[in-house]
C-alpha positions as CSV (number, residue, x, y, z in Angstrom):
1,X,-4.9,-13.1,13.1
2,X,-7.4,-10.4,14.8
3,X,-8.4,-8.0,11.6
4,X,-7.6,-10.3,9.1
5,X,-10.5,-12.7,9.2
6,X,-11.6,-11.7,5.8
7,X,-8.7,-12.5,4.5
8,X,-9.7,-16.2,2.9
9,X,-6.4,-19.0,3.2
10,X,-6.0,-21.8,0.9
11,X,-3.6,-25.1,0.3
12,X,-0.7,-23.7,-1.7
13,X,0.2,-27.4,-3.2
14,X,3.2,-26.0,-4.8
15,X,4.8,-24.7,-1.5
16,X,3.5,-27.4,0.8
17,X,1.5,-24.4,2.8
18,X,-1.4,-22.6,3.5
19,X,-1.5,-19.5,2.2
20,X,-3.3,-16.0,1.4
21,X,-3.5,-13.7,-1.3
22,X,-3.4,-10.0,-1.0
23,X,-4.6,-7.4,-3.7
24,X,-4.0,-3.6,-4.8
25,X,-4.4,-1.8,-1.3
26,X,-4.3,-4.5,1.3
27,X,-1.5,-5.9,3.4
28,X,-1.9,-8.7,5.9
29,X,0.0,-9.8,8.9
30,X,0.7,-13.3,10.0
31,X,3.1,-15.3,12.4
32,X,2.1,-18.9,11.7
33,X,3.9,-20.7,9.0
34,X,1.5,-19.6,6.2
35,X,2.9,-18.0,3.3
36,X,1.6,-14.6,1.5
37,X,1.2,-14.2,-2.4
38,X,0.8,-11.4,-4.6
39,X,0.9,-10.2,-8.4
40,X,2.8,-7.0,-9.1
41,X,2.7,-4.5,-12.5
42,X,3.4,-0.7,-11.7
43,X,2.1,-1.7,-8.0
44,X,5.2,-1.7,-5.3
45,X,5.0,-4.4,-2.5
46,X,6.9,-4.6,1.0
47,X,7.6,-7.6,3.1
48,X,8.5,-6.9,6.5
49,X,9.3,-8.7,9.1
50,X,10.8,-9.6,12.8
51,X,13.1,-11.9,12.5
52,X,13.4,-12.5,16.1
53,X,9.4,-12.7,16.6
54,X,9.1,-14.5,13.8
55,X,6.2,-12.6,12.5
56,X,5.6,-10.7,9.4
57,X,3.2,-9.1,6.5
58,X,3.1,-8.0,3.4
59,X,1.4,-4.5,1.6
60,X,0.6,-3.9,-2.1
61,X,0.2,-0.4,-2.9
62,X,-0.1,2.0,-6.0
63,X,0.3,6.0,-5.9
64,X,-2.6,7.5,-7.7
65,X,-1.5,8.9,-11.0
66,X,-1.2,12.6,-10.0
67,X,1.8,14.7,-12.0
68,X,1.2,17.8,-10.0
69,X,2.3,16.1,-6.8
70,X,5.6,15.2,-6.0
71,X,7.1,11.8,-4.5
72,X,8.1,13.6,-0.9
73,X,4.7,15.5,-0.8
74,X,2.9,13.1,1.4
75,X,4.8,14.3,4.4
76,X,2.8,17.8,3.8
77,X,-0.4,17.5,5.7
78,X,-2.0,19.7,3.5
79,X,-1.6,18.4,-0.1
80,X,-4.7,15.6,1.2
81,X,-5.3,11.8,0.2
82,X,-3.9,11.8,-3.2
83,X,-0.3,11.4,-1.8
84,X,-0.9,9.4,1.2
85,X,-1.4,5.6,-0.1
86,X,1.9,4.8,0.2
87,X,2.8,6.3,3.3
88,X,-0.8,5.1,4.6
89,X,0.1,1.3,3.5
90,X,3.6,1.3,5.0
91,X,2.5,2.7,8.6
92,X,-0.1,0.0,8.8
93,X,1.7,-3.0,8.2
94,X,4.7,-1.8,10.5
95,X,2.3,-0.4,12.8
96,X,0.0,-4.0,13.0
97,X,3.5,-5.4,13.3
98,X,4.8,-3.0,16.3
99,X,1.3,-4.5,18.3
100,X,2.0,-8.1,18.4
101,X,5.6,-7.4,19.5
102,X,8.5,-6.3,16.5
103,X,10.6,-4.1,17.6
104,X,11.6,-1.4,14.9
105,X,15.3,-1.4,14.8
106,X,15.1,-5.2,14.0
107,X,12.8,-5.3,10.8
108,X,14.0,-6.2,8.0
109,X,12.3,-5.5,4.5
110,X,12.2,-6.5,1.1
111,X,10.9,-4.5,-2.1
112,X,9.4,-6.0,-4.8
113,X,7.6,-4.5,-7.9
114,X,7.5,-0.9,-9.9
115,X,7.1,-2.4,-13.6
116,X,6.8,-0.2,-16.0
117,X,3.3,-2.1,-17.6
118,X,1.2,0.6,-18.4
119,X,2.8,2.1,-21.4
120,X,-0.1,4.5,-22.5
121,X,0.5,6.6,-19.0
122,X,3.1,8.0,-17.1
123,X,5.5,6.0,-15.3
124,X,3.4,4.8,-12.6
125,X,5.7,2.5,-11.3
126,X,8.6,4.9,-11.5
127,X,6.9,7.1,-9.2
128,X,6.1,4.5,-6.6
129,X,9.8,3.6,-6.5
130,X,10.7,6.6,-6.4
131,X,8.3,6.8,-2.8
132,X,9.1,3.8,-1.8
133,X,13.0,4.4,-1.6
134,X,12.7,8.2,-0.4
135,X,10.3,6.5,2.7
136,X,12.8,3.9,3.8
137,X,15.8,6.9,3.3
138,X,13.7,9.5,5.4
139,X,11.8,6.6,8.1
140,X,15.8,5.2,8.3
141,X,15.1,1.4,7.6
142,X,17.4,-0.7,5.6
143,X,16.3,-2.6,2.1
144,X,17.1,-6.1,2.6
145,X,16.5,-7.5,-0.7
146,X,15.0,-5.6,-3.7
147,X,13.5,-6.7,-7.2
148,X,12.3,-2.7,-8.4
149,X,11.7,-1.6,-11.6
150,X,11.7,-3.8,-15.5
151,X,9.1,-4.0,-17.8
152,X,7.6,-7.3,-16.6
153,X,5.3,-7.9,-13.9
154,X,6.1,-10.2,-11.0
155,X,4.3,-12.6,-8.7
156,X,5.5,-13.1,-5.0
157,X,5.2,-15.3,-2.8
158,X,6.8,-14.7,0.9
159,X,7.3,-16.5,4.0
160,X,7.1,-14.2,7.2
161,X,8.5,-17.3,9.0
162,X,11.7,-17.7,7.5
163,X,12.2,-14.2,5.3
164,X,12.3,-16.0,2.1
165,X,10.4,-14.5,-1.0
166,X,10.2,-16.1,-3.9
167,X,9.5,-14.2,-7.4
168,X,8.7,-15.3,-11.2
169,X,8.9,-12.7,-14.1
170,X,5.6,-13.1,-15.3
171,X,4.5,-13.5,-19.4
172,X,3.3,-11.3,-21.7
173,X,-0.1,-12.6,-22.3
174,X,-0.3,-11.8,-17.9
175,X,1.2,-8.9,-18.9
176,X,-2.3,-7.2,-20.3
177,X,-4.4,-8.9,-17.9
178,X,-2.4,-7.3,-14.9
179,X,-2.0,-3.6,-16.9
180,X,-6.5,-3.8,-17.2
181,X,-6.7,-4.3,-13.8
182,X,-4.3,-2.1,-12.6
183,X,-5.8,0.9,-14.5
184,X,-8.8,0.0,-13.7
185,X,-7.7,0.2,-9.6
186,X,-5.9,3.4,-11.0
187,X,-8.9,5.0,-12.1
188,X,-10.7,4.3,-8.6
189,X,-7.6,5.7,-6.7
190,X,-8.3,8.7,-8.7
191,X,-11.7,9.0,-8.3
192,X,-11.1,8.7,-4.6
193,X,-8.2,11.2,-4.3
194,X,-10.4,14.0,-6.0
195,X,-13.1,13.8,-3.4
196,X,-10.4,14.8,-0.5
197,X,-12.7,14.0,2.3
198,X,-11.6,11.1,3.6
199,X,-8.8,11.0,6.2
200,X,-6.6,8.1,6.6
201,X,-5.0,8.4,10.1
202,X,-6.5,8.7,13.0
C-alpha cells in the first residue's frame, strides 16, 4: 500500500500467508490477503476493519506514563503530546482507512492487549484501557471482540480480509523480554512528551 513501503512482508509458514509485523507506535493498513502480527505487554492494539471493502489495519500504541494526566485529557488541546498517542494512533489508522474507501458506520474493531507486565510502575496497561474504552464510548464505535487486561502478554495475529484474529497468551520467560522493551519504548515516550514541541495533527 502507498505509505507503507517500509513496512518489510515475510512468508508466515504457519498461516500459509505473507505477512508484516508492526511495533510500539505503528499501525499499517492493508487490503490484500496478507495478515498483520504483533506482540502486546501493557501496549493496547486495535484492528479495524471494512468488512464490506474488505480492507483493514492494525495500531499498537502505549500512553506515556504520566499520573498527573487523566485518561479523557487528550480531548484538551492544551494539556500537549503527552496525552495524545492514543488518540493520535486511532485517528490514523481509521483515517488511512476512510481514504481507500471504509465507510465509518461499518467498521468494525477488535481490542487486544493492556497486560499488566510492568510490575515495578504504575498500571500502564490499565491506563491505556481505560483510553481505549473511553475513545470508542465518546467517538461512538462498537467493540467487536475484546481480549483487555491479565497479567500475560499476548501475540496477535489478524486478518483484515476475513476479521479473524488470532491470540496466544504468551510465557513467562517472553514475559521479561517484552516488560525491557516496553520500558525501554516507555522511557522514549517520556522523553518525547517532555519536550512539548512537536505537534501531531495537522
Amino acid at each position: 500500500m502507498p505509505g507503507f513501503e517500509q513496512f518489510q512482508r515475510f512468508w508466515d509458514r504457519e498461516n500459509e500467508c505473507w505477512m508484516v509485523k508492526i511495533l510500539p507506535g505503528e499501525y499499517y493498513v492493508s487490503r490484500g490477503e496478507e495478515a498483520i502480527s504483533t506482540v502486546l505487554g501493557s501496549c493496547v492494539s486495535a484492528c479495524v476493519r471494512d468488512p464490506a471493502r474488505g480492507l483493514g489495519g492494525m495500531n499498537h500504541f502505549m500512553l506515556p506514563e504520566d499520573a498527573a494526566v487523566g485518561p479523557n485529557d487528550w480531548l484538551d488541546p492544551g494539556i500537549g503530546l503527552a496525552t495524545r498517542y492514543g488518540s493520535y494512533a486511532m485517528e490514523n489508522l481509521i483515517n488511512d482507512l476512510l481514504k481507500l474507501g471504509a465507510a465509518r458506520e461499518r467498521l468494525e474493531i477488535k481490542l487486544f492487549g493492556g497486560g499488566r507486565i510492568l510490575a515495578a510502575m504504575t498500571d500502564v496497561g490499565g491506563r491505556n484501557i481505560e483510553f481505549i474504552r473511553n475513545y470508542m464510548t465518546l467517538e461512538g464505535y462498537r467493540v467487536a471482540a475484546e481480549d483487555l487486561g491479565g497479567t500475560q502478554p499476548r501475540k496477535v495475529v489478524y486478518f483484515p480480509g476475513n476479521g479473524r484474529a488470532r491470540l496466544r497468551k504468551l510465557r513467562p520467560v517472553e514475559n521479561r523480554i517484552i516488560s525491557h522493551h516496553e520500558q525501554l519504548y516507555l522511557a522514549s515516550l517520556g522523553r518525547q512528551a517532555a519536550g512539548g514541541d512537536v505537534e501531531l495533527f495537522e
